[in-house]
C-alpha positions in Angstrom: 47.0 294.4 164.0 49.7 295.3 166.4 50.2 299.1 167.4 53.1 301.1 166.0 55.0 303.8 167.8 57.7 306.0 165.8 60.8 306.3 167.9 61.3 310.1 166.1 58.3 312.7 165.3 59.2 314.8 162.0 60.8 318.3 163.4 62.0 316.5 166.7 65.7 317.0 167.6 67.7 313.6 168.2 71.3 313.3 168.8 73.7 311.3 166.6 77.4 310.3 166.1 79.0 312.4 163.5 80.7 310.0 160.7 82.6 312.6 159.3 83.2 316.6 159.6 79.5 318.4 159.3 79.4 322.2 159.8 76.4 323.7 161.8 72.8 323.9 159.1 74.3 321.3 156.8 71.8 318.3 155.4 73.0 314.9 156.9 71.9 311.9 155.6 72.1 308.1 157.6 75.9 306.6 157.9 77.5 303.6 157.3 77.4 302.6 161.2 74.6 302.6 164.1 73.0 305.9 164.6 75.7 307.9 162.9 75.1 311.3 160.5 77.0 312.6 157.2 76.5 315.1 155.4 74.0 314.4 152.9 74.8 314.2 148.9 73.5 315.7 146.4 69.6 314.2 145.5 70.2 311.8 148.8 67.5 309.3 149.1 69.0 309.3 152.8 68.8 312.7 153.7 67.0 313.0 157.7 67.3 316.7 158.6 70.2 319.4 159.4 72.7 319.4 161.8 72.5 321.7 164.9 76.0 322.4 164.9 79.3 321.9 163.7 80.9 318.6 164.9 84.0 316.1 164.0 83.8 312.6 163.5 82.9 310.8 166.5 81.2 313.8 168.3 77.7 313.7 169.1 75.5 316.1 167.0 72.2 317.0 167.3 69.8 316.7 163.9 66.8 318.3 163.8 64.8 315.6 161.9 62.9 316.7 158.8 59.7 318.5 159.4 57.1 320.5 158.2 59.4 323.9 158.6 63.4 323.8 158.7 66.1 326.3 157.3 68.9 325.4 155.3 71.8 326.5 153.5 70.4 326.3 149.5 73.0 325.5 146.5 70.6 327.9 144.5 67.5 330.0 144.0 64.6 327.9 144.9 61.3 328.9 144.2 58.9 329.7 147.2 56.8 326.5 148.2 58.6 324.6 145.8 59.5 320.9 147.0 63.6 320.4 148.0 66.0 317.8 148.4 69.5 317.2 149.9 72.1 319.5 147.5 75.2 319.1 147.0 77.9 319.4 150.2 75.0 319.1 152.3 72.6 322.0 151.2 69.5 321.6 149.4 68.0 322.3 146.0 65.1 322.5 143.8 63.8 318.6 144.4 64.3 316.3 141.2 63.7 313.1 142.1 60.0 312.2 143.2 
């Protein structure tokens, strides 16, 4: 079996092109092109982490990659330890899907 390497470690910071607007803390989720971030939709199966700061499209941004420990802006209460998921406009919520 050959080995495997991850190119990203949960939690580790890796720069992106922004696709679109994203304000600093805001879930992004994979773009359409090559290594490019959006901000992440609601229940986003795409969803990698939040964005270090605010950026325009076609600035770089750095995403701090979804890890064990991250903050977030949430779209409402969530319950401590509970599992979450990409919100709406990029926050997160109570997770409802798996």
């Amino acid at each position: 079996m050959a080995d495997h390497l991850p190119k990203f470690k949960p939690g580790q910071a890796v720069t992106f092109t922004a696709g679109g607007t994203i304000a600093g803390g805001q879930v992004v989720e994979v773009g359409a092109a090559d290594r490019t971030v959006v901000v992440a939709g609601a229940a986003s199966l795409k969803a990698i982490g939040t964005a270090g700061f605010s950026v325009v499209a076609g600035d770089q941004v750095t995403v701090h990659l979804a890890g064990p420990v991250d903050t977030a802006k949430a779209a409402a209460a969530i319950v401590r330890g509970a599992k979450v998921e990409a919100g709406a406009a990029g926050t997160v919520q109570t997770a409802t899907t798996g």
